[in-house]
Backbone bond lengths (Angstrom), bond angles and torsions (degrees), N, CA, C in turn:
res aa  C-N    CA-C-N  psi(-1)  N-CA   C-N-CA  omega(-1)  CA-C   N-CA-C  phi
1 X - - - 1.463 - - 1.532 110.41 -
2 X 1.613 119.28 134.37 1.192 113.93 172.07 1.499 119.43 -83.75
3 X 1.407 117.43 127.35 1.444 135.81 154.02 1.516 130.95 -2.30
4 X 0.997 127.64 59.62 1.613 125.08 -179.79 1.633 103.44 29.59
5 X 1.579 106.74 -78.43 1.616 115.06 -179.63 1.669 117.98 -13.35
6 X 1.765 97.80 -78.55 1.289 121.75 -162.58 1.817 86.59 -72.39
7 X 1.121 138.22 -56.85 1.500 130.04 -178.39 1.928 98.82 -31.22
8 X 1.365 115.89 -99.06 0.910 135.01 151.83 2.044 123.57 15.88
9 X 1.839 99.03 -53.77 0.898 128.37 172.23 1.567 134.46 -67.45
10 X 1.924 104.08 -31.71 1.232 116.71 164.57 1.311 115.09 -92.60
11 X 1.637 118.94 -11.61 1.137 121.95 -174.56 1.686 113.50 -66.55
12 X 1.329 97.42 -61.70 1.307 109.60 167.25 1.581 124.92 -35.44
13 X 1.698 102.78 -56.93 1.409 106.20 -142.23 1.868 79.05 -79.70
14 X 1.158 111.26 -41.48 1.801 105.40 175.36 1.166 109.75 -9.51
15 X 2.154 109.99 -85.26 0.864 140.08 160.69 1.955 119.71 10.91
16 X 1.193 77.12 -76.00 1.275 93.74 -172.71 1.944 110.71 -73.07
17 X 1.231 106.90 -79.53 1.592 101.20 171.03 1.579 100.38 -38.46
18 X 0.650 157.96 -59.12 1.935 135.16 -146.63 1.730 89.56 -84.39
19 X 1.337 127.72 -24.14 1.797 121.90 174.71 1.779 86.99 -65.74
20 X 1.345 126.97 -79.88 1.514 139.23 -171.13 1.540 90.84 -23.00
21 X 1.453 102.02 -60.01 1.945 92.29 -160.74 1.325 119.43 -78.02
22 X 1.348 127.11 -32.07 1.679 140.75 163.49 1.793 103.90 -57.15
23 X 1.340 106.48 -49.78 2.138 104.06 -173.48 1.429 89.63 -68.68
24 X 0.961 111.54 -49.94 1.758 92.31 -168.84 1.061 133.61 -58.02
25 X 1.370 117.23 8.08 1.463 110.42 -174.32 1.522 87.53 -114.62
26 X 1.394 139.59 28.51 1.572 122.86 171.63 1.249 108.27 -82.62
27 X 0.962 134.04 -26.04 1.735 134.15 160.98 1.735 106.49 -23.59
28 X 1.064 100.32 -62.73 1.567 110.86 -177.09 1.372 102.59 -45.86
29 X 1.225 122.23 -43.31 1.559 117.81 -158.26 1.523 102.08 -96.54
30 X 1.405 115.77 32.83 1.425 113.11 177.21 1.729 108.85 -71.21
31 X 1.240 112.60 160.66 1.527 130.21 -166.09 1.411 94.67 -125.67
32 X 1.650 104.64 165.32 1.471 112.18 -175.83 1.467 103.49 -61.62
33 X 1.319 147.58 -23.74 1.395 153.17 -167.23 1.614 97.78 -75.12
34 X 1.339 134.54 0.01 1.756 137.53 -170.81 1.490 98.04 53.54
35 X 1.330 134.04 65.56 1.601 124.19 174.37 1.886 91.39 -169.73
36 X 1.269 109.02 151.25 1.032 116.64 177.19 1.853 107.38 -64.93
37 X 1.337 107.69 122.98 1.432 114.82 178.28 2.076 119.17 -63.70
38 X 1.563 112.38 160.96 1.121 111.74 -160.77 1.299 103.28 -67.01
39 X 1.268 116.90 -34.40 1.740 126.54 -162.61 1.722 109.55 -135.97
40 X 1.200 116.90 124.79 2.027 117.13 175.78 1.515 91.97 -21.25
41 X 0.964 146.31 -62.61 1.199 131.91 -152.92 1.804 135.53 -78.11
42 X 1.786 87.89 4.33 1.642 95.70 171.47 1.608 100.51 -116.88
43 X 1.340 114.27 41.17 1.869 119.36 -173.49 1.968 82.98 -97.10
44 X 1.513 113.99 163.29 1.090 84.10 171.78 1.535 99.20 -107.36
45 X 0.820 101.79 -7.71 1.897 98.66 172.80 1.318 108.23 -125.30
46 X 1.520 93.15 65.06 2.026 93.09 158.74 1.255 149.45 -62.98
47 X 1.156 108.21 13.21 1.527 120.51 178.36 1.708 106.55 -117.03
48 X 1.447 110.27 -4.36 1.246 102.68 160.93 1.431 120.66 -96.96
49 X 1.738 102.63 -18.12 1.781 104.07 179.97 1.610 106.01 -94.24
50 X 1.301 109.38 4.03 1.219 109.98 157.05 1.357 138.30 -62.67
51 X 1.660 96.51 -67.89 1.304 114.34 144.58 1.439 131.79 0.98
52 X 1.424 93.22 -103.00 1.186 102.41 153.59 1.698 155.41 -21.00
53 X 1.297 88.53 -47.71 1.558 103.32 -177.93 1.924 95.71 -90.58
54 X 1.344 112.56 -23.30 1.615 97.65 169.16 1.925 115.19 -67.43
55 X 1.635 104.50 -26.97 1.325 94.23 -178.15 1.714 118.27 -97.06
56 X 1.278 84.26 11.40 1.557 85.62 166.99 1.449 112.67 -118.72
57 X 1.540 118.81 4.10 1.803 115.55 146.29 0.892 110.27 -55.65
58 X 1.326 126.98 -32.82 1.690 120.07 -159.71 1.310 137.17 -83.12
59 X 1.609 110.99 -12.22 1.364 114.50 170.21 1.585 83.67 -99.42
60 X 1.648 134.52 -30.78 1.631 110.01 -167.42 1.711 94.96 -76.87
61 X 1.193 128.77 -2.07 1.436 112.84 -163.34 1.940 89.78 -85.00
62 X 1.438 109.96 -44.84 1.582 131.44 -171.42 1.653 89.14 -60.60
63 X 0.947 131.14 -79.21 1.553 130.53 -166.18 1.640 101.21 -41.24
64 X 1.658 123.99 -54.14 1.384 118.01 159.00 1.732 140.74 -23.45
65 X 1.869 99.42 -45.37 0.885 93.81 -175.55 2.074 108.71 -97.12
66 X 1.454 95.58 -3.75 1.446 86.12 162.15 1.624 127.52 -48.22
67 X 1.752 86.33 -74.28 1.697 96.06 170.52 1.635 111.63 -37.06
68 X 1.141 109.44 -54.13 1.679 105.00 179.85 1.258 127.24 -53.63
69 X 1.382 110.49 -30.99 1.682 115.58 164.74 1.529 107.09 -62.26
70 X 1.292 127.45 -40.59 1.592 136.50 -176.98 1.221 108.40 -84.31
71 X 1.556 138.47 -52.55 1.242 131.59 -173.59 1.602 111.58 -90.69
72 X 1.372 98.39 -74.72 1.616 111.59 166.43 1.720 109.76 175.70
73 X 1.391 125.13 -179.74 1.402 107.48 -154.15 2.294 80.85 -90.90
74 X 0.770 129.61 -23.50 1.683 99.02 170.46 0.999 146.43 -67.91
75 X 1.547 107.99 -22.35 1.179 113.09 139.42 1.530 130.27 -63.06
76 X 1.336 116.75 -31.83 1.487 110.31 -174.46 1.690 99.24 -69.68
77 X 1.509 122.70 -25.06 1.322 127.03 171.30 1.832 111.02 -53.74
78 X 1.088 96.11 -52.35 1.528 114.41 175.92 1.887 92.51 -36.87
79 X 1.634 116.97 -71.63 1.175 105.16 -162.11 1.484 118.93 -69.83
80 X 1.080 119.16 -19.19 1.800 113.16 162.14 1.176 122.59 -84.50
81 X 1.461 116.08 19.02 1.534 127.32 163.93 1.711 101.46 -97.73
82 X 0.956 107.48 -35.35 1.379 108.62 -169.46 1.719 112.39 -76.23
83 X 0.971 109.04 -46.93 1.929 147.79 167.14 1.783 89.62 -38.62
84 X 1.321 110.15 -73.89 1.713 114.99 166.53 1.319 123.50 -62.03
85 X 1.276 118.20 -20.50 1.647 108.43 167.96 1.381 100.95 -94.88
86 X 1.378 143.24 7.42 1.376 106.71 165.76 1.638 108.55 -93.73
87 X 1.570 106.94 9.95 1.743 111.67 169.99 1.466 105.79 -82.64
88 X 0.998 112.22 -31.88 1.582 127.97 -161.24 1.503 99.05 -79.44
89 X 1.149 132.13 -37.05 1.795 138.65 -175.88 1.642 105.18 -76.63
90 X 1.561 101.62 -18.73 1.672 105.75 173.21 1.175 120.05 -102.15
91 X 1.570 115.36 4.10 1.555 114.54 -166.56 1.813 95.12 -111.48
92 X 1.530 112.19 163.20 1.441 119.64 -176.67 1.170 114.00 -39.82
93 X 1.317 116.76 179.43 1.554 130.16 149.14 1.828 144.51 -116.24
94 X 0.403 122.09 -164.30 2.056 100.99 -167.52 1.768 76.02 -86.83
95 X 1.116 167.54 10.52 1.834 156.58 165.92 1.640 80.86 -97.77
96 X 1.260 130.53 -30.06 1.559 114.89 -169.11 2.036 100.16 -81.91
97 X 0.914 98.27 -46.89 1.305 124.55 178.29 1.752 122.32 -52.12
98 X 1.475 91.53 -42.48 2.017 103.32 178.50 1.677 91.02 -79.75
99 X 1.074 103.88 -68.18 1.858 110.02 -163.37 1.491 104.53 -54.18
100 X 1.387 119.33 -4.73 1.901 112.95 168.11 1.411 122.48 -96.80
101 X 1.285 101.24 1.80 1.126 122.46 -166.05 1.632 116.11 47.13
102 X 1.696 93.86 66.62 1.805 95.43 155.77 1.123 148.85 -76.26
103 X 1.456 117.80 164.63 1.349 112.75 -167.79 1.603 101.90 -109.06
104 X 1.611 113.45 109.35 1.357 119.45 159.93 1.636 126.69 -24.82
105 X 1.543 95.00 -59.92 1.559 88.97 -174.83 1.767 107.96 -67.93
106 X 1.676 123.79 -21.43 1.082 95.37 -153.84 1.339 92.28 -95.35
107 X 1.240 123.37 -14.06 1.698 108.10 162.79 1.547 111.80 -73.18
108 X 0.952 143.95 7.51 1.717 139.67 174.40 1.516 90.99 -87.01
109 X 1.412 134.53 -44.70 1.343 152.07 -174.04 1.728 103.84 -65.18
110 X 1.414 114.70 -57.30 1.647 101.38 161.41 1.105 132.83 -58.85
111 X 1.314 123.50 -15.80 1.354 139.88 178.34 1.356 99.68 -73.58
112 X 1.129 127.67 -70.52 1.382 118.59 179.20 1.488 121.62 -34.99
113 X 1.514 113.77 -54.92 1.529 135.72 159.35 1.622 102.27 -11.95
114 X 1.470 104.01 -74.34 1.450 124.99 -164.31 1.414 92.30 -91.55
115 X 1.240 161.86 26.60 1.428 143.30 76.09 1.314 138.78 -18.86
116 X 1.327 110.05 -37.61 1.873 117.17 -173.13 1.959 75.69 -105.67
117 X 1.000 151.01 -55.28 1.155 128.22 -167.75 1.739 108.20 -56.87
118 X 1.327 133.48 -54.88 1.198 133.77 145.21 1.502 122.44 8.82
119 X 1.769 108.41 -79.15 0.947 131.98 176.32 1.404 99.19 -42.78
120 X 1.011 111.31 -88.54 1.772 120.70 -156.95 1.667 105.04 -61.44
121 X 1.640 126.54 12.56 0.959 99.84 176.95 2.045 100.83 -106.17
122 X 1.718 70.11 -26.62 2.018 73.28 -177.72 2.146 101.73 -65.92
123 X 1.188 111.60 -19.88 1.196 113.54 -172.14 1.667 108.99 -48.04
124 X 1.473 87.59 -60.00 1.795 117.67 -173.93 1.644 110.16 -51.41
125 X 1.562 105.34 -43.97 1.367 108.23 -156.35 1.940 88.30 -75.57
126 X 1.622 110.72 -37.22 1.543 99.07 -171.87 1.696 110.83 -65.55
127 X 1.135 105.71 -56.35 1.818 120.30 161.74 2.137 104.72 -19.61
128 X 1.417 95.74 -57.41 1.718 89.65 -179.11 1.762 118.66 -69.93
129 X 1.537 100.63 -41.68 1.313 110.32 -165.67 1.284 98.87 -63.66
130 X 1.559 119.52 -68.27 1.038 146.90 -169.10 1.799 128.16 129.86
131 X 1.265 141.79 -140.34 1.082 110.09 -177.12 1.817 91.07 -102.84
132 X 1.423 98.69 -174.23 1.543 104.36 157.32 1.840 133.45 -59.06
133 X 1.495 109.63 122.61 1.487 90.54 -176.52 1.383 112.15 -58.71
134 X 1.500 146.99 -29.10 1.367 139.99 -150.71 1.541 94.91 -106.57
135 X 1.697 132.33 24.76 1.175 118.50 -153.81 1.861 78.36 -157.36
136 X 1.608 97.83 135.35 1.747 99.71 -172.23 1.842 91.25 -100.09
137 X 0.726 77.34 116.26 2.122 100.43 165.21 1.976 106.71 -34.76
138 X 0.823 125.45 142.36 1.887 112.05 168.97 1.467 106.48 -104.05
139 X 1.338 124.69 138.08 1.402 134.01 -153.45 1.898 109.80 -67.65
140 X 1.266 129.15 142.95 1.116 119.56 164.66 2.212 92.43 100.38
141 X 1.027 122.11 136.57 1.398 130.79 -173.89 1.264 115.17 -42.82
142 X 1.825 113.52 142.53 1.093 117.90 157.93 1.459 138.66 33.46
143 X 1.749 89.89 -95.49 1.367 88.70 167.37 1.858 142.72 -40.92
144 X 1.529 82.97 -26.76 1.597 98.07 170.85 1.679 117.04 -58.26
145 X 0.984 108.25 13.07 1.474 105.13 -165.45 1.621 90.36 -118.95
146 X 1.060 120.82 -54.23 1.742 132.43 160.39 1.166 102.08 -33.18
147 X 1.280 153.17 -35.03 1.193 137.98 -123.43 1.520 89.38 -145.80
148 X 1.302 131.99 -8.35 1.662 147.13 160.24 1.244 83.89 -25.32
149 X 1.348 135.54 141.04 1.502 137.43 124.21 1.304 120.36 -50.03
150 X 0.962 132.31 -44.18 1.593 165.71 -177.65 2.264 84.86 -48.74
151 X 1.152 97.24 -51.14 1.541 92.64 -147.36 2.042 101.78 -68.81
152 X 1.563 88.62 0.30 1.884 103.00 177.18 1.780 103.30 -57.16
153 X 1.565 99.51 -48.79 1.393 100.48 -166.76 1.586 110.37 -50.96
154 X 1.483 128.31 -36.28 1.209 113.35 165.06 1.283 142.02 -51.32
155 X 1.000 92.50 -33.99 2.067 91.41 155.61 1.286 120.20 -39.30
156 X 1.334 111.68 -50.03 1.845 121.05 -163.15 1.474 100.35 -93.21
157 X 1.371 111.18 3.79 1.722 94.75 172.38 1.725 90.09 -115.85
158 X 1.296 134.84 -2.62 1.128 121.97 169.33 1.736 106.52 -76.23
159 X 1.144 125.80 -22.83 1.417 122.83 -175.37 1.780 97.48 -37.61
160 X 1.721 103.58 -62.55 1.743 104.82 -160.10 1.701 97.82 -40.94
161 X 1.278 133.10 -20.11 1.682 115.64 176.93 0.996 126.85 -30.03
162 X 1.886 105.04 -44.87 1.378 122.65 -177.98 1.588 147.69 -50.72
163 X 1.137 70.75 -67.50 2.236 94.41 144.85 1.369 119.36 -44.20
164 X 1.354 94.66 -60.57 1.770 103.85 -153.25 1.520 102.39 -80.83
165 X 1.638 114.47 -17.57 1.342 104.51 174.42 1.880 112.56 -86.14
166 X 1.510 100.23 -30.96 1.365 94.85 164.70 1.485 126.83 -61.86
167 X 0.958 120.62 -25.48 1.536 138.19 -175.03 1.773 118.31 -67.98
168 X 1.918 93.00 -40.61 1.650 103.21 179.10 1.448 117.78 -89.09
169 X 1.174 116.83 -19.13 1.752 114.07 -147.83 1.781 82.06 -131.28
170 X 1.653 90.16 106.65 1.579 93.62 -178.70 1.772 98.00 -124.95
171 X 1.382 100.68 36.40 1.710 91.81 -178.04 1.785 95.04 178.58
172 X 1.554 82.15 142.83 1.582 97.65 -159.55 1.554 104.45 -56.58
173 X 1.511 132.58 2.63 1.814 106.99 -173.20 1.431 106.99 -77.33
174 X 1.439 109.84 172.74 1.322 137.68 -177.94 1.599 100.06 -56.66
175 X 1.385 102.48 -34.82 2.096 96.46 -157.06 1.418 90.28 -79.17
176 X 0.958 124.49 -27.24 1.884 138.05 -140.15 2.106 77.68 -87.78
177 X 1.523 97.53 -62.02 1.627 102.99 175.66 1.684 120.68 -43.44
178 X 1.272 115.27 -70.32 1.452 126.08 -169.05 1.696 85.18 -64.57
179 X 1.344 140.44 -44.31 1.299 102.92 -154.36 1.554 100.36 -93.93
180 X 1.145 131.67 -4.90 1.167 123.77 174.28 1.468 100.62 -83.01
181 X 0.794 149.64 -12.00 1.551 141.99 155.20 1.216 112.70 -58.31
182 X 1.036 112.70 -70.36 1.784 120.09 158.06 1.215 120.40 -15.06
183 X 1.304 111.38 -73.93 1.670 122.38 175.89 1.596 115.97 -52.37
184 X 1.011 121.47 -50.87 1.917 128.95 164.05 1.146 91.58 -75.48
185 X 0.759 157.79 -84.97 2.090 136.21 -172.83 1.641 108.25 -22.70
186 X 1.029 122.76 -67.83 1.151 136.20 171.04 1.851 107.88 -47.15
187 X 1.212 106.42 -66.27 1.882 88.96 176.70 1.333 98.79 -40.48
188 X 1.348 128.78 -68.93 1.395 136.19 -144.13 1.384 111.14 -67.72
189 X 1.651 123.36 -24.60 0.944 130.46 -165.97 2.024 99.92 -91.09
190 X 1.301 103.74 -24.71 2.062 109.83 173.88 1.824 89.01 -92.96
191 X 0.785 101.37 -17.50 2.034 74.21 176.26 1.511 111.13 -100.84
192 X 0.939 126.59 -25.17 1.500 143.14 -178.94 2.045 85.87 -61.95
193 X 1.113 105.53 -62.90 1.690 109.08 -166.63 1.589 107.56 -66.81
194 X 1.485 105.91 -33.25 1.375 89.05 161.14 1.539 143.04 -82.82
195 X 1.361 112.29 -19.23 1.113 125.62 162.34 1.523 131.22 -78.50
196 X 1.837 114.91 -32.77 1.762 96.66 154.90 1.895 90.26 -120.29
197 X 0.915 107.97 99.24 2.086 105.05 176.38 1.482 86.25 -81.33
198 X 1.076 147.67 0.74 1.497 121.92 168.04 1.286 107.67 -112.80
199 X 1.378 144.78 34.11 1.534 141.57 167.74 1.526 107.19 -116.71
200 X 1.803 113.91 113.68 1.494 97.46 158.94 1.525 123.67 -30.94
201 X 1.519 111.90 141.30 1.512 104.54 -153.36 2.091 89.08 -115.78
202 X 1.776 100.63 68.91 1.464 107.70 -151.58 2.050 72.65 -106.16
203 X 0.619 138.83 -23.14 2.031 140.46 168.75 1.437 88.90 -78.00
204 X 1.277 152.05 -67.46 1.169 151.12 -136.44 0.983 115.70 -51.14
205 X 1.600 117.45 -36.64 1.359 133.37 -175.18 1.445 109.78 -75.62
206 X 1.414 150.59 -50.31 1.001 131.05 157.71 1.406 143.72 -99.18
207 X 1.729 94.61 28.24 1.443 84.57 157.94 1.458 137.79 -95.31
208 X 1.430 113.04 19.69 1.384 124.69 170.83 1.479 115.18 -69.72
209 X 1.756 97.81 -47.85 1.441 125.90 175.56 1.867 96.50 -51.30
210 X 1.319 111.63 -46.64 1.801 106.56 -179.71 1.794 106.44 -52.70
211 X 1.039 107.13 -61.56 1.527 129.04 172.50 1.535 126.64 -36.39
212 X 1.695 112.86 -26.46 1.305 119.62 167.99 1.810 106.07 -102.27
213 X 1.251 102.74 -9.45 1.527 107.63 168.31 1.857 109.92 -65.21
214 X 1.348 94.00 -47.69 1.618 102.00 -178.41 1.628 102.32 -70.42
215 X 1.228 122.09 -55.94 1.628 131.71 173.69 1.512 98.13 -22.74
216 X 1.617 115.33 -69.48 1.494 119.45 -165.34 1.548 98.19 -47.35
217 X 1.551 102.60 -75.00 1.402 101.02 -175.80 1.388 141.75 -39.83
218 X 1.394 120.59 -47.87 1.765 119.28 126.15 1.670 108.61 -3.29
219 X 1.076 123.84 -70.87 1.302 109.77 -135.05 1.632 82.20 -106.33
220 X 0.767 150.48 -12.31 1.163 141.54 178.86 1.786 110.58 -86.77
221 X 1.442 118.59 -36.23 1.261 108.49 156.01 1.347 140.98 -46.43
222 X 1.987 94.29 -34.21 1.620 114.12 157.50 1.356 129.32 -28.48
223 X 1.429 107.61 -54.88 1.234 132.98 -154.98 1.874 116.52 -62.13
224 X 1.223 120.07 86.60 1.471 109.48 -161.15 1.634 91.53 -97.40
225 X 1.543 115.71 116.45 1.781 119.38 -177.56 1.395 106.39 79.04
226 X 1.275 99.67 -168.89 1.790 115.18 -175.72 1.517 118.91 -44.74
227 X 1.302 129.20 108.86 1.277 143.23 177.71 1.722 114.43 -57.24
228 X 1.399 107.64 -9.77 1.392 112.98 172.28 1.668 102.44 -81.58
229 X 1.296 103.42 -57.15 1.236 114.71 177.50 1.751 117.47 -48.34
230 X 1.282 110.01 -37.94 1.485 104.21 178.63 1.705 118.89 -89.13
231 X 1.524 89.76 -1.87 1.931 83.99 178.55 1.845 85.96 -90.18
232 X 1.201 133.08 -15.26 1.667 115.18 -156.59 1.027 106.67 -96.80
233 X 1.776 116.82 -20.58 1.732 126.77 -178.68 1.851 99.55 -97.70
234 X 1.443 113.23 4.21 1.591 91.02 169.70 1.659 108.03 86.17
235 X 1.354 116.10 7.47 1.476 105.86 -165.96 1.738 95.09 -108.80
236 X 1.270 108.96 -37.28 1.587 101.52 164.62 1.384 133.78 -53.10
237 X 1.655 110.76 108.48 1.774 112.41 161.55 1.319 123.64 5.57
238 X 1.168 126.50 109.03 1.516 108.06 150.18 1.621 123.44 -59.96
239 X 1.214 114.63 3.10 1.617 122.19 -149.08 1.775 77.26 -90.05
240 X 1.497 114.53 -39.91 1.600 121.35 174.04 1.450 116.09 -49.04
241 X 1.421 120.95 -15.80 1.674 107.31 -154.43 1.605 102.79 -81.72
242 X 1.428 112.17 -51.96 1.744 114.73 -172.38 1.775 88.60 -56.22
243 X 1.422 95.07 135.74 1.350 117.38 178.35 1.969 100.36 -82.56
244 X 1.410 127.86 175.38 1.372 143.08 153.83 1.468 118.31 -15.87
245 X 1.383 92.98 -86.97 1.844 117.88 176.60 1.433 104.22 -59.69
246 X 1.442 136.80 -34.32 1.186 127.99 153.65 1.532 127.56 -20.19
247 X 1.800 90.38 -76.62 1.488 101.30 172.84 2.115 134.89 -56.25
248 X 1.621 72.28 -23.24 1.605 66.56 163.80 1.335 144.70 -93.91
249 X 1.561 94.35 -28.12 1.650 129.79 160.67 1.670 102.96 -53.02
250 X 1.195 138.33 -52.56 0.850 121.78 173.28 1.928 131.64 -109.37
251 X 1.380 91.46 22.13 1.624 103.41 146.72 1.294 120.87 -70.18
252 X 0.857 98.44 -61.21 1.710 124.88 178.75 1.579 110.47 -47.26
253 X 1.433 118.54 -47.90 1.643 118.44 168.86 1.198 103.04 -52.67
254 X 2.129 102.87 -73.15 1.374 121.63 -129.07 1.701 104.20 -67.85
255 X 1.378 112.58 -46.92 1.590 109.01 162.83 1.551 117.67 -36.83
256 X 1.339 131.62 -83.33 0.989 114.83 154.91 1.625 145.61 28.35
257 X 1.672 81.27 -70.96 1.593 88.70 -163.72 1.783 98.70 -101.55
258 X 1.607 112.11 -14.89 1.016 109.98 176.20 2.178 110.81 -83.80
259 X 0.774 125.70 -17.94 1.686 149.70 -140.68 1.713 77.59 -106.66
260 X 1.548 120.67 -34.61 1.135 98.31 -174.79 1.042 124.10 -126.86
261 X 1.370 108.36 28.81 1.643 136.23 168.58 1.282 99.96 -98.58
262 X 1.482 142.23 -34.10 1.469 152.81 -165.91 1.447 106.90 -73.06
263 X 1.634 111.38 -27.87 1.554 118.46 -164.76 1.565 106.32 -70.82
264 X 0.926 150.07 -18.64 1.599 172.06 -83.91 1.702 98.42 -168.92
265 X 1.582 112.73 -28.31 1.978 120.88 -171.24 1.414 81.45 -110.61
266 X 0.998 154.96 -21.91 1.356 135.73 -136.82 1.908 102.09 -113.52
267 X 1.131 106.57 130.46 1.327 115.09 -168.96 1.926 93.76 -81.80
268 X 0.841 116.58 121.55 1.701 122.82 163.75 1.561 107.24 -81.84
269 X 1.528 106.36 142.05 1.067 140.07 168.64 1.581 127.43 -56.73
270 X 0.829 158.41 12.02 1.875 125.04 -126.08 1.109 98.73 -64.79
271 X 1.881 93.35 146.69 1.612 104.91 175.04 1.144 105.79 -110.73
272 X 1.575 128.90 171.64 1.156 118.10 163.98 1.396 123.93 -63.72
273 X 1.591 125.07 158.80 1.322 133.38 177.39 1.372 138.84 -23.58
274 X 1.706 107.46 -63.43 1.130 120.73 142.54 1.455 140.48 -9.78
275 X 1.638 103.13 -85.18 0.871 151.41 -174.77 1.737 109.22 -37.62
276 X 1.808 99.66 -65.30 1.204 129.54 138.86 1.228 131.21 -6.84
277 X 1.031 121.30 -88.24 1.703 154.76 178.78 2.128 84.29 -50.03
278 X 1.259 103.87 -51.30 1.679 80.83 -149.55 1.730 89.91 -68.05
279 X 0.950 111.46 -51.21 1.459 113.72 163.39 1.529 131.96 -10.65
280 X 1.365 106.44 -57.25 1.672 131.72 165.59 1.686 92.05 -49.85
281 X 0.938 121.56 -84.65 1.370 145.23 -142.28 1.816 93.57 -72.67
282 X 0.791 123.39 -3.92 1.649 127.72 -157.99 1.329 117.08 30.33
């Protein structure tokens, strides 16, 4: 067994290298303005910062599932949330976003994007780690866990995102953005656990990211005329301000940190020994 220290030690340094290797590729996603754009879709060569930023999931997705072999895979989720928010601290803000004249719906539409990317990353990291020890696996692969009925109810506890992100982020900066994602990730991520505590919570993770898809759209229906004009008179949503990569960057934390605040309400089972063990072992 490794030493608190060295545990502790990869945790961190993870952390950090998979932010180094994910931020660094915002260069790529520069926009005609010379600055990394609010949303993939104001880069002017997005299919190269695409690129890119897929091959630099891949050692932060691998460093993820280290920690997850050592801690467990929600935390290792935790670190490819973090890995994506240090892209997200380099990318625009909804003032970068009004003055380019964006399109509401088509960022509600990337959001989704970076929802199914979400998905398949928390998928991978549980697939490496393995499942949760305090959480029994459902028989027959992976996918079987996707396919939970059970895992529907997370949708309806991602709704509270909505609120709670309107509630935190009362001003257009980036921190005000990423952490209000965080914070509604986090509700959604303690109600989600209380409502199915026995489903790997491998959907959980991006359905917050679904939830700021609807947020955008909300607020973009708002929008009566020029969207510049309605962020400067106060009539534009705040539900608009967290950008795309926002929402996923902080799905990916805020569950996490909420999923493991929930463990503390949740009545445990014991299973038998067996039963157990295969569980451990996935």
């Amino acid at each position: 067994m490794l030493n608190a220290a060295i545990r502790n030690a990869i945790y961190f340094g993870s952390m950090l290298l998979g932010a180094l290797l994910v931020g660094g590729t915002a260069g790529s996603f520069m926009s005609a303005r010379g600055l990394a754009g609010p949303t993939v879709s104001f880069a002017e060569s997005p299919t190269r910062g695409l690129v890119l930023l897929g091959l630099a999931l891949v050692p932060a997705t691998l460093l993820a599932i280290v920690v997850g072999r050592i801690f467990n895979a929600v935390v290792g989720c935790f670190v490819v949330g973090t890995a994506i928010a240090g892209l997200s601290m380099r990318f625009g803000t909804i003032e970068d976003f009004v003055f380019s004249n964006g399109n509401p719906a088509a960022a509600a539409v990337e959001t989704v994007v970076w929802a199914v990317v979400v998905a398949i990353l928390s998928l991978v990291v549980f697939v490496g780690s393995g499942p949760l020890p305090d959480l029994q696996r459902r028989r027959g692969s992976w996918l079987a866990e996707l396919a939970d009925s059970r895992a529907a109810i997370f949708l309806a506890a991602s709704a509270i995102a909505i609120p709670v992100v309107w509630l935190v982020v009362q001003t257009p900066a980036k921190g005000q953005a990423l952490g209000g994602t965080i914070a509604a990730s986090a509700a959604a991520g303690f109600v989600g656990r209380l409502l199915s505590p026995r489903t790997q919570p491998i959907l959980l993770f991006a359905m917050p990211v679904v939830a700021g898809a609807a947020a955008m759209s909300m607020a973009a229906y708002g929008v009566k005329g020029d969207i510049a004009t309605a962020f400067v008179d106060g009539s534009l949503s705040r539900l608009a301000y967290p950008m795309p990569i926002d929402w996923a960057a902080g799905s990916l934390c805020g569950v996490a940190i909420g999923f493991g605040w929930a463990r503390g309400f949740v009545k445990e089972d014991p299973a038998p020994a067996p039963t157990l063990k295969r569980a451990i072992q996935g």
